[in-house]
N, C-alpha and C positions, 0 to 999 in steps of 0.2 A: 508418600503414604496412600495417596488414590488410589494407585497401582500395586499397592501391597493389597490393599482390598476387595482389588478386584478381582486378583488372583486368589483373596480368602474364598471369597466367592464362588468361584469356579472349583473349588477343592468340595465345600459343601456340595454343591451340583452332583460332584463326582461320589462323594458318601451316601447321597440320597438314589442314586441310579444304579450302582455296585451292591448296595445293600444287599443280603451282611455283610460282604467281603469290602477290605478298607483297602482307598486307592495307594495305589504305590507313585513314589516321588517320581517317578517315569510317565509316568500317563497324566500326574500334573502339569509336567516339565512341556509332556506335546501337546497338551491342551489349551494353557498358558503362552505358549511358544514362548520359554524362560529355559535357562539352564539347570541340569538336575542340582547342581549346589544350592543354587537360590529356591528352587521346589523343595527340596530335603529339609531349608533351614526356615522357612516358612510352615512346613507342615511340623516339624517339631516345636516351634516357637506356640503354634496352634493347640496341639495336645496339651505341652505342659502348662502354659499360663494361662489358656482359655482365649490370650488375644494376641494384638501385636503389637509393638512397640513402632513409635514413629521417630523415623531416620533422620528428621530434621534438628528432634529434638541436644542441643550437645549436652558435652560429656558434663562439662559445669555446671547446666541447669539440673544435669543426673543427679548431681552430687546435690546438688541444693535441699532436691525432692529429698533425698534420701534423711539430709543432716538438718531437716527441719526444727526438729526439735534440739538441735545443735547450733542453732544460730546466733552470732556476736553481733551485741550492738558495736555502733563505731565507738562507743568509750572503752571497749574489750577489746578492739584488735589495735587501736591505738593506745592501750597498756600492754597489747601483746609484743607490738615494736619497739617499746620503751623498755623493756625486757630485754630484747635483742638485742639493744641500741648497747644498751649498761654491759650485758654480760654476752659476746655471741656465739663463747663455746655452751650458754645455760643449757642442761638437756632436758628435755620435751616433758619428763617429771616435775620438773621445777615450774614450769609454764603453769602445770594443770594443776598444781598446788598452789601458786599465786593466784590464780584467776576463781577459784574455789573459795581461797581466804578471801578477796577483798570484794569480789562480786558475787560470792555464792553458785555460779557456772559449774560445774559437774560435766568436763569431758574427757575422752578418752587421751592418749597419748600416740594413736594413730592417727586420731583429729586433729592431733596438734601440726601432728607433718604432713599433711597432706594439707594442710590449713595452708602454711606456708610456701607449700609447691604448688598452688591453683590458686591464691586469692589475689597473687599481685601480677605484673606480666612478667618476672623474673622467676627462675625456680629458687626460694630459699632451706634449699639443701648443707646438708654437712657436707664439705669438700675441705681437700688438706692444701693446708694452707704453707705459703714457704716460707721456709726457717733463714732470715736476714738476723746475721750475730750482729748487735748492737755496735762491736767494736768498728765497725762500717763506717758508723758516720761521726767515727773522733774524725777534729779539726783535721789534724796531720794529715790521716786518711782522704780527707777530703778536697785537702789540699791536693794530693799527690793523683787524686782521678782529677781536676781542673788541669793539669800540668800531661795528667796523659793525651786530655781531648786535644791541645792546645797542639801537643806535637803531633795527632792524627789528622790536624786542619793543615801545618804544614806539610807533612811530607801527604800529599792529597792523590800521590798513585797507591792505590791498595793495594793494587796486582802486586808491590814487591814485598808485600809485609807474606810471614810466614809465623805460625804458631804451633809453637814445641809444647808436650805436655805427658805426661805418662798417668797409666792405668793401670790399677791394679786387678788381678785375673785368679780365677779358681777354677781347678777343671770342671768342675761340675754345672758351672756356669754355662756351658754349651748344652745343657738338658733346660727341658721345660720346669717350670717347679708345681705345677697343677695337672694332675692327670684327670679324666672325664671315667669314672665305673661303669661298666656294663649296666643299663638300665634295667636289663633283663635279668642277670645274675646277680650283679651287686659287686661283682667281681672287680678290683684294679691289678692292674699292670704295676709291677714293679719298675722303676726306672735304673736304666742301665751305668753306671759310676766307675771309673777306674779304681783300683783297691783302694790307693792314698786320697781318702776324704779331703786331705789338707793339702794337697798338693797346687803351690802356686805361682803363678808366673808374674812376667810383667811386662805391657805393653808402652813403649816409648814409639810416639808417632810425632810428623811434623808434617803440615798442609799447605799448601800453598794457592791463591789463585792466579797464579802466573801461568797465562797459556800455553807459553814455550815451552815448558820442562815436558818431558816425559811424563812421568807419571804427577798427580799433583798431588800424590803422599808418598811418605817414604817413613817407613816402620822397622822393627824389630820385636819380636817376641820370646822374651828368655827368662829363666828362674832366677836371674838378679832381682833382690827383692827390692828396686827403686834407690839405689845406692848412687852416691855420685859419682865414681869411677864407671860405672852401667853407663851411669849420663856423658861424661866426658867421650869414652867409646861411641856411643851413639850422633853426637859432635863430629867428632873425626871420622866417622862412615858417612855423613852428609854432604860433607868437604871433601872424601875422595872419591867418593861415587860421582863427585860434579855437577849435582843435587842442588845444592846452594850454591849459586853462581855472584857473584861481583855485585856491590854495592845493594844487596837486598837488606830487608829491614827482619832483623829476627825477634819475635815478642816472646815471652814467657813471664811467669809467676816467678814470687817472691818465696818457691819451696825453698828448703835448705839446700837440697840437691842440685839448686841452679845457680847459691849465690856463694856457699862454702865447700869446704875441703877440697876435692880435687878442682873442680866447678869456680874456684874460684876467682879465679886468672880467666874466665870466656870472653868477659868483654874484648881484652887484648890481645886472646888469643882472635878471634874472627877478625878484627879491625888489620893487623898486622902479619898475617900468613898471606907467605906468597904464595899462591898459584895463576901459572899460564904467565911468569914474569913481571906478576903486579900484586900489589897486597887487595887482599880479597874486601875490605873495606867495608864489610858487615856491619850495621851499629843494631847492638842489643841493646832492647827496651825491656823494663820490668812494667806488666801490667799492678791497678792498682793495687791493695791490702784487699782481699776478700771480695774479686768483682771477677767470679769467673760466667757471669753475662757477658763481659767482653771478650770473652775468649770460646771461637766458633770451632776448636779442635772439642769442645765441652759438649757440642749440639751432637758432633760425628763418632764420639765415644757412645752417646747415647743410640744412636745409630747404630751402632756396630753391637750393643748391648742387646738389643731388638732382634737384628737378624742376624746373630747368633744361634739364638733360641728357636728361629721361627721353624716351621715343620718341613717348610721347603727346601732347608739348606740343612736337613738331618738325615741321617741313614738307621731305620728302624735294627738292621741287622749290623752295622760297620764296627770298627774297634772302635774300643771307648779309651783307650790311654792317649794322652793326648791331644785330647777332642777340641780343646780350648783353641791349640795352637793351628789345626788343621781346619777347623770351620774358621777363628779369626784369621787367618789369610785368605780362604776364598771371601771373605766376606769386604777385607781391607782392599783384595785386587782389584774387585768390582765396585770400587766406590767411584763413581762418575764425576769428573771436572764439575757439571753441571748441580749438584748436590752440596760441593763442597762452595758452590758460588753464592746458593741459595742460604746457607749457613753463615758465609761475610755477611749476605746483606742482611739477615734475622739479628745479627749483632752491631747491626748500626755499620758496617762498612762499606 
């Protein structure tokens, strides 16, 4: 603040010496020896307020100054938390009608959310919260995750567990869904869509963190809509490509696709196929009812979801038929051993 003043200073000098002509933020900027941004926004702070504001001052004592007449005793904001505590989707209408009935308070509902995002050291923002189905924590269920950690403490190399999983795809998927209008014009860009809106695919991938394999996914991308003959297929391209190699640990969910119709003989199929003159000796694990936190192929879909879309992996002018299948493979090739390691260990492996 000294230094703001001192250069207020040196500004008037230059209005009493220039008279009538008014100095320009260039002849403050040399006079001050200060850069023209800091002279420009000193001499406009000058003209319109008459003064200047001191830098030391923060943003919460701003807000203070400003909500003076806005101010909660602590029996106000601790009925304002009591509020919160009871109901914490209440919205910011409700607050400022309770605190108006029972204490007479009169404020706004802009005061209500900023109240909450500056008075504690947390911001108490609306954020969405996630959806855990209740059926999660039946007994059985609960049973059946204690029984899955139990066999992930035994079999203690992770490197051979592998996780199968499919995703379901739309072409249109490979576009942005928010375009930015010309500022200027107001103008938007249409985005570019193959004819069939509905047109969709399906992605079945499997991951591994085994450093030996070649690649450490191995995918397919086709218009089976998620069928279990799709999935069986998908099986036996794992197994002849030599992809899945001897005694690895194969996890997947309790889909239909994994446990009935053709799917439903896999245990025995992986356990008992010979290749290379010995049974491949695969044991499939079903993860628990409803815990695809366990499951890091879940983090790498959302990955691939991501940069799909992203602008860097689009072609403003390219064909649009097909877009889904041709951006998700560059996006699947380049998915690095080292991302998909980061992903075991975000899932606790």
């Amino acid at each position: 603040m000294p230094k703001r003043l001192e250069i207020s200073y040196q500004y008037l000098d230059l209005c009493t010496d220039l008279w009538p002509e008014r100095p320009s933020h260039r002849q403050l900027a040399k006079k001050a020896k200060i850069c023209h941004k800091t002279a420009r926004k000193i001499i406009m702070e000058l003209e319109n307020t008459g003064s200047l504001t001191d830098p030391e001052l923060t943003n919460s004592e701003k807000m203070r100054e400003r909500e003076k007449k806005y101010y909660l005793e602590p029996t106000e904001e601790l009925f304002l938390l009591s509020l919160r505590a009871e109901k914490p989707a209440r919205p910011n209408c409700e607050y400022v009608a309770q605190l108006a009935t029972y204490y007479g308070t009169v404020v706004s509902t802009s005061f209500i959310s900023v109240w909450f995002n500056t008075r504690f050291g947390h911001k108490g923002t609306f954020k969405k919260p996630n959806l855990v189905p209740l059926d999660k924590f039946r007994q059985e269920n609960v049973i059946r995750f204690i029984e899955y950690k139990l066999k992930c403490q035994l079999m203690f190399d992770h490197s051979q567990y592998c996780f199968v999983d499919e995703k379901h795809l739309v072409n249109k998927d490979s576009v942005p869904k928010k375009l930015r209008s010309c500022p200027l014009s107001g103008r938007m860009d249409f985005i570019p869509v193959s004819g069939d809106f509905r047109e969709t695919y399906n992605l079945t991938a499997c991951i591994s963190a085994n450093p030996r394999k070649k690649t450490p996914i191995v995918y397919t991308i086709g218009k089976q809509n998620g069928t279990a003959e799709a999935f069986t297929r998908f099986c036996d391209l794992m197994i002849v490509s030599g992809w899945l190699r001897h005694e690895e640990i194969l996890i997947m969910d309790n889909a239909a696709i994994h446990t009935g119709g053709d799917s439903e003989g896999l245990q025995k199929y992986f356990w008992e196929t010979v290749v290379g003159g010995r049974p491949l000796h695969i044991l499939v694990i079903y993860l628990p009812t409803r815990s695809p936190e366990l499951n890091p192929i879940e983090l790498i879909f959302h990955i691939f979801s991501r940069r799909v879309v992203s602008y860097r992996l689009r072609h403003e002018y390219g064909p649009v038929d097909n877009a889904i299948v041709r951006y998700g493979t560059q996006v699947l090739d380049s998915m690095s051993y080292e991302t998909i390691l980061q992903c075991y260990k975000h899932c606790g492996y």
